[in-house]
C-alpha positions as CSV (number, residue, x, y, z in Angstrom):
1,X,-141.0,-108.9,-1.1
2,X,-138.0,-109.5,-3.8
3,X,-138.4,-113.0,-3.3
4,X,-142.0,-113.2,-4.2
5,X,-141.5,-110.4,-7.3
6,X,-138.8,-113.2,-8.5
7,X,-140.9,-116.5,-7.6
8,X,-144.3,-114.4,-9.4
9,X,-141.7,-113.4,-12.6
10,X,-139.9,-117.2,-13.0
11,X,-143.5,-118.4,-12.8
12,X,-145.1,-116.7,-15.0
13,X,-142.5,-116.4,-17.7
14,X,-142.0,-120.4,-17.6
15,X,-145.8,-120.5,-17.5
16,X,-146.1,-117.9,-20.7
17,X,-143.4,-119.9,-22.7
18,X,-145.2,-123.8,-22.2
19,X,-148.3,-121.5,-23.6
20,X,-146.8,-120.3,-26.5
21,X,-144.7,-123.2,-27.4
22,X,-147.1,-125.7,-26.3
23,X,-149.9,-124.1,-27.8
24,X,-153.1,-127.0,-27.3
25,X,-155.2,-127.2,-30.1
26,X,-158.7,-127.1,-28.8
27,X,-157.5,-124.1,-26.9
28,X,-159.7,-125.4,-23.2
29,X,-156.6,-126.5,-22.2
30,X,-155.8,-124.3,-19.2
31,X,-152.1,-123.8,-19.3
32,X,-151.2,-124.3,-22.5
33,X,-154.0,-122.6,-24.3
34,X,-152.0,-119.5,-25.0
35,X,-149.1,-117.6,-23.7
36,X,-151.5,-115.2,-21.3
37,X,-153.3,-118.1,-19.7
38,X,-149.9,-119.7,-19.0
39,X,-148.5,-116.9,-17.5
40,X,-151.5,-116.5,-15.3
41,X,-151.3,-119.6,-13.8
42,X,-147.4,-119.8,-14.0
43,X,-147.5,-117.0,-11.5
44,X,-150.2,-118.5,-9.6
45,X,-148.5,-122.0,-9.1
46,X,-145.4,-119.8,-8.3
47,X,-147.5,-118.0,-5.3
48,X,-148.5,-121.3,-4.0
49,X,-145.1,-122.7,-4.2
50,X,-144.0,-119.1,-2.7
51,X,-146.4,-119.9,0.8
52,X,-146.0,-123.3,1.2
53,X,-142.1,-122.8,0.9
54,X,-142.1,-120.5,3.6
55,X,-140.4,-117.8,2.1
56,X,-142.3,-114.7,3.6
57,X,-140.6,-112.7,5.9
58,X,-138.6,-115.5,8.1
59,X,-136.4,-113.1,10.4
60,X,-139.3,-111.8,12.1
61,X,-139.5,-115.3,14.1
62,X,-136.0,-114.9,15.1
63,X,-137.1,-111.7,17.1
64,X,-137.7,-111.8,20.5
65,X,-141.6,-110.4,21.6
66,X,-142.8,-108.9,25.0
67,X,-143.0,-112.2,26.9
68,X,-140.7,-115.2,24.7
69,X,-136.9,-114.5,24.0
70,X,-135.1,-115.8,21.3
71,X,-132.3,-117.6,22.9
72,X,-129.0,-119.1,21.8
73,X,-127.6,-122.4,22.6
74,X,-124.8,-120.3,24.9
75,X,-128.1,-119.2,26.8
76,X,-129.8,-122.0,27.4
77,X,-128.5,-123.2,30.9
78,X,-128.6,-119.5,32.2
79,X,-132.5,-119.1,30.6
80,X,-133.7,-122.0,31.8
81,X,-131.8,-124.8,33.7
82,X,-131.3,-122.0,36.1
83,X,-134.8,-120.7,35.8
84,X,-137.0,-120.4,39.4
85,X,-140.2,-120.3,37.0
86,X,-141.3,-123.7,34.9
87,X,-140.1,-123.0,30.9
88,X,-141.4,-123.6,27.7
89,X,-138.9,-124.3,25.4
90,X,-139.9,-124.1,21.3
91,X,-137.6,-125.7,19.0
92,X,-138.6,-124.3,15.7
93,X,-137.0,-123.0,12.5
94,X,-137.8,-120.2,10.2
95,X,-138.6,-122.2,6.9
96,X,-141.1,-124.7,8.5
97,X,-144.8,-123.9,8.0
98,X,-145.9,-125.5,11.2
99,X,-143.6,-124.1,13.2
100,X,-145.2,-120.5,11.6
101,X,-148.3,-121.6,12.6
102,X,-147.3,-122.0,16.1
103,X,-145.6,-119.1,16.5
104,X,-148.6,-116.4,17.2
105,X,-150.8,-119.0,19.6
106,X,-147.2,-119.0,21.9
107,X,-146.5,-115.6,22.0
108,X,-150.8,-115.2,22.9
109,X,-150.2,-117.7,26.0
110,X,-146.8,-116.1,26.7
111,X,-149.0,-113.3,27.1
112,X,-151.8,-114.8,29.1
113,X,-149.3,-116.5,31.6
114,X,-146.7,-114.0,32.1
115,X,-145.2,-113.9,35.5
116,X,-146.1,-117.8,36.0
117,X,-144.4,-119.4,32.9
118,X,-141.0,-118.2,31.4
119,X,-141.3,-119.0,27.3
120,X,-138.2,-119.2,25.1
121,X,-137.8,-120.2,21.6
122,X,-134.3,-121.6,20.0
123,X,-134.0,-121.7,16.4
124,X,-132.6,-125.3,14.9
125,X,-130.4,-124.1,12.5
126,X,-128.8,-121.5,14.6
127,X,-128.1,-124.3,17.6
128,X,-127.7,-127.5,16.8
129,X,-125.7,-128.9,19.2
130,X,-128.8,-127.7,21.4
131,X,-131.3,-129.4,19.4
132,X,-129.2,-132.5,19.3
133,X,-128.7,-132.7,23.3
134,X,-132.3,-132.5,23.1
135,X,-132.5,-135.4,20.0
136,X,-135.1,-132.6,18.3
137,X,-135.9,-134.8,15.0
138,X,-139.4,-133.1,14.1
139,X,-139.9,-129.6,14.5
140,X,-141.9,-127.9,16.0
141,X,-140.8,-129.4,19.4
142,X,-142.3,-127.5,23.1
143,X,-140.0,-129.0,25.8
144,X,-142.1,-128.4,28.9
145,X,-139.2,-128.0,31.5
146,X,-140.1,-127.4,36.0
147,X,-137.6,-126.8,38.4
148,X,-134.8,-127.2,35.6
149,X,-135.6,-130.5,34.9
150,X,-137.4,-131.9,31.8
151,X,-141.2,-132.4,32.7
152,X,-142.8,-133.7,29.2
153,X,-142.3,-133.1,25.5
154,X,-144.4,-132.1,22.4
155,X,-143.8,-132.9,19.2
156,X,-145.9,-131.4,16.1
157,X,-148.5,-128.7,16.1
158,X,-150.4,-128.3,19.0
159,X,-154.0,-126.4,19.3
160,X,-154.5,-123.7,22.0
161,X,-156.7,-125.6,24.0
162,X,-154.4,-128.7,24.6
163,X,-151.3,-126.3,25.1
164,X,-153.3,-124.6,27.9
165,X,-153.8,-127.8,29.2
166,X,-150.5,-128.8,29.4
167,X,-149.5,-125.0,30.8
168,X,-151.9,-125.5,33.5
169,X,-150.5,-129.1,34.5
170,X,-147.2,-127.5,34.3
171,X,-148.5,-124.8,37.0
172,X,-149.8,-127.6,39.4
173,X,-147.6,-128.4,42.3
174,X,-146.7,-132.0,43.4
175,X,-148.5,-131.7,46.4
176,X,-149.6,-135.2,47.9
177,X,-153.4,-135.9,47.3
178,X,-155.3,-135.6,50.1
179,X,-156.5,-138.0,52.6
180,X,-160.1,-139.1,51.5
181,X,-162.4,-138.2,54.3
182,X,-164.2,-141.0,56.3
């Protein structure tokens, strides 16, 4: 909340100084019409800088929910190399947007298919010798991983429907297809 109160104050004060000192002359300029129309929307461009930075509350995505742990790169091989359930592993970090995004549709599906699929989430910045093992160059990454072995990848923002998809191919065993009948 700091943050914001300095991103809103910087914003507006550089916003109320281009009014004054920049004063427009036929006054319909919006920012520069006076010093209270330039602080008004120096602290609104500020706001929009303030969300699409990412600077809300970013340790709340470090925190482990009911059904995905935050895990370390130390953790990794016991979590889920070792694991006897199939893992979804999310490679994300705290500042990206996307990664945000993702976060609330995982910890639904986490949720949904507890007891079937283990979920995990590593943060980037916090291992990157993990995230380089893995060659994780866009973020956010879901490494789909079965029998400790890597099964598929997913790079960018997915939407629920195709990550169920990809859960419920994850589920299916490798049985051989059946003999067609005659």
């Amino acid at each position: 909340m700091q943050s914001l109160l300095i991103y809103l104050l910087i914003g507006g004060s550089l916003g109320a100084c281009l009014g004054h000192f920049n004063r427009c002359n036929s006054g319909v300029c919006p920012l520069t019409a006076n010093w209270r129309r330039g602080a008004l929307y120096g602290a609104v461009l500020a706001l929009l800088f303030y969300s699409m930075s990412g600077c809300g509350d970013s340790t709340a995505m470090n925190q482990s929910s009911a059904n995905v742990k935050h895990i370390t790169g130390s953790e990794f091989d016991a979590e889920v190399t070792r694991a006897t359930l199939p893992v979804v592993a999310d490679f994300y970090a705290t500042w990206c947007g996307p990664c945000r995004q993702l976060a609330p549709t995982l910890d639904a599906l986490a949720d949904q298919y507890a007891g079937k699929i283990k979920f995990v989430k590593v943060n980037v910045d916090e291992s990157p010798k993990l995230a380089q093992q893995f060659q994780i160059e866009v973020i956010p990454t879901l490494l789909f991983f079965k029998g400790g072995k890597l099964a598929e990848t997913s790079v960018g923002l997915l939407t629920k429907a195709d990550l169920i998809g990809r859960l419920d191919s994850l589920l299916q065993t490798n049985a051989p297809p059946a003999a067609p009948g005659r």
